[in-house]
C-alpha positions in Angstrom: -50.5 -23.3 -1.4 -53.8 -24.2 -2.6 -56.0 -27.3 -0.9 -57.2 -28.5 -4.3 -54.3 -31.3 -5.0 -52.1 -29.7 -7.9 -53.2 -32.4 -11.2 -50.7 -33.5 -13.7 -51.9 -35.1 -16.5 -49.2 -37.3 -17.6 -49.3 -38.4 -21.0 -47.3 -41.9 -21.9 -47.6 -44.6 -23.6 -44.6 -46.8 -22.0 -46.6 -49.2 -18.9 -43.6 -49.7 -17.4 -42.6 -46.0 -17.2 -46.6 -44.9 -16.4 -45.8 -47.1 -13.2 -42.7 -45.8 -12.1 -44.0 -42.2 -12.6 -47.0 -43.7 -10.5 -44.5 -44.8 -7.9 -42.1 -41.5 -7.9 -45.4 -39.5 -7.4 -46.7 -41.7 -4.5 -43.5 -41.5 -2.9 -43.1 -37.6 -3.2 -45.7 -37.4 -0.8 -47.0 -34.2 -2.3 -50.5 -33.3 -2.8 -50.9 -34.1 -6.2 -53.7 -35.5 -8.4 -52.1 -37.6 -11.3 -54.2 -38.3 -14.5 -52.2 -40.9 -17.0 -53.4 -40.9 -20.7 -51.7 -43.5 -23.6 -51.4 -41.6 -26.1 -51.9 -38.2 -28.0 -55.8 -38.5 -29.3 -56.6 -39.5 -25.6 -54.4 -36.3 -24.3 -56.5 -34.2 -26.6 -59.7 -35.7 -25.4 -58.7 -35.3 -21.8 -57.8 -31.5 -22.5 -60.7 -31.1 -24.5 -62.6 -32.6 -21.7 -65.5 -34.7 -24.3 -66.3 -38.5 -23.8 -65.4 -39.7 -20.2 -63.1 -37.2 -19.7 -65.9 -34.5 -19.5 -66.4 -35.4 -15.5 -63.8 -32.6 -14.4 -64.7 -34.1 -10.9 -63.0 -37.1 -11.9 -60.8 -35.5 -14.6 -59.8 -32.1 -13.3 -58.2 -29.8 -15.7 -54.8 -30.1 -15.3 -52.5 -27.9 -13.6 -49.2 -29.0 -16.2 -49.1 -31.4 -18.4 -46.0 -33.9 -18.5 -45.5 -35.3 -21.7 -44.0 -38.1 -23.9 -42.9 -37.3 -27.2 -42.8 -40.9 -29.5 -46.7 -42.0 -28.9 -49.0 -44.2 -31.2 -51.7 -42.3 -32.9 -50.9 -38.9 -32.1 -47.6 -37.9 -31.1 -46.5 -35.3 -28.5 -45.6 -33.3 -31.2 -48.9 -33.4 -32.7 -50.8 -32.8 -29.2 -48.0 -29.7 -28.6 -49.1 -28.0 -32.3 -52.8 -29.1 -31.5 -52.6 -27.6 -28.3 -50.5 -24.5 -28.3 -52.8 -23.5 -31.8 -56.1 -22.8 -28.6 -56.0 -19.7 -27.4 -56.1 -21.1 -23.8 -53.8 -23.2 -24.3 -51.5 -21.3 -23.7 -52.2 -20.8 -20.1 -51.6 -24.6 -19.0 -47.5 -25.2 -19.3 -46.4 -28.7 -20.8 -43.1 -30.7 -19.5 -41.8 -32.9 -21.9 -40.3 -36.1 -20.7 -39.0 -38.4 -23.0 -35.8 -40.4 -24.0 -34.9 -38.6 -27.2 -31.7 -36.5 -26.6 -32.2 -35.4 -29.9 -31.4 -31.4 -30.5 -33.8 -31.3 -33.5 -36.6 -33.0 -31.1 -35.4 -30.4 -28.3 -36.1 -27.1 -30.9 -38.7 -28.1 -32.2 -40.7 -28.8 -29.3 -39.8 -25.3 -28.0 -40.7 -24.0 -31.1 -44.3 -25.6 -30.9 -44.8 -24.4 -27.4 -43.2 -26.6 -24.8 -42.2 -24.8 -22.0 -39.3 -27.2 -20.7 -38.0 -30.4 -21.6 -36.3 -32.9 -20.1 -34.8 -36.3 -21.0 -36.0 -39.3 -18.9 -34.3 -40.1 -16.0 -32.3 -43.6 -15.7 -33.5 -44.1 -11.7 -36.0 -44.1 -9.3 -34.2 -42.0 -7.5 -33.6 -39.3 -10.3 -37.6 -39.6 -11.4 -38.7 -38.9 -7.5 -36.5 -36.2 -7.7 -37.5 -34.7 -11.2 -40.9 -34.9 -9.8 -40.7 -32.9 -6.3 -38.5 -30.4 -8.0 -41.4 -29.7 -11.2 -43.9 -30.0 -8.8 -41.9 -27.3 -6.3 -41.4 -24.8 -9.4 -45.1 -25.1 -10.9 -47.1 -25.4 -8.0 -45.4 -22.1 -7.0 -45.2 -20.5 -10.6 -47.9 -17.8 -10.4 -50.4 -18.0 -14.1 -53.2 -17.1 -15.6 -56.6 -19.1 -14.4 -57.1 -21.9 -17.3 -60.4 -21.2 -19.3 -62.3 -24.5 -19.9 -60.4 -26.0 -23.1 -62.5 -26.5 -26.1 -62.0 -29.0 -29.2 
């Protein structure tokens, strides 16, 4: 395993559901560094690493990115097309969490480059242990080096 905590940038718009995934990390007690954005245009930003988000000290590039899908501004869908369109990136995997069972929402965010995707739990319990068992699978998953993310 590596020192460096293992970052997550978790992108949702939801308060309620940013501080339960706060919780459920906290409670994992794995070394992970969690970065929450609120919506697509501030996911972009944060990948793109302009503005604030340029401090990688402060806003490391992350090592997955966990991801709503119905966001103000610019949707996961949007951020997944954006995203997958960069030649690196590619190299950083994207979880998406969100409450649509829909099938047509499940193809077409594998067809735009997600690389699993998951509905929202309903408990504590069942986000604590979505969490450790991502965070067991990626942090172990062996990938390319991520190349600084440009806009």
């Amino acid at each position: 395993m590596h020192d460096e905590p293992f970052t997550v940038l978790v992108v949702e718009d939801n308060a309620e559901e940013v501080i339960l995934l706060q919780r459920a990390f906290q409670r994992t007690g794995l070394n992970v560094s969690v970065q929450f954005v609120v919506n697509g245009e501030e996911a972009i930003d944060y990948l793109s690493g302009v503005d604030r988000f340029g401090d990688r000290a402060n806003f490391p590039e992350p090592d997955v990115v966990l991801m709503d899908l119905k966001m103000p501004r610019k949707g996961g869908f949007e951020v997944l097309e954006w995203f997958r369109n960069l030649q690196e990136g590619a190299l950083i995997p994207v979880i998406v969490l969100t409450s649509s069972t829909r099938e047509a929402d499940v193809q077409r965010a594998y067809s735009l480059g997600a690389n699993t995707y998951f509905s929202k739990p309903t408990s504590f319990d069942e986000f604590q242990g979505l969490i450790r068992t991502l965070y067991e699978y990626w942090s172990r998953a062996r990938r390319p080096k991520p190349l600084a993310v440009r806009h």
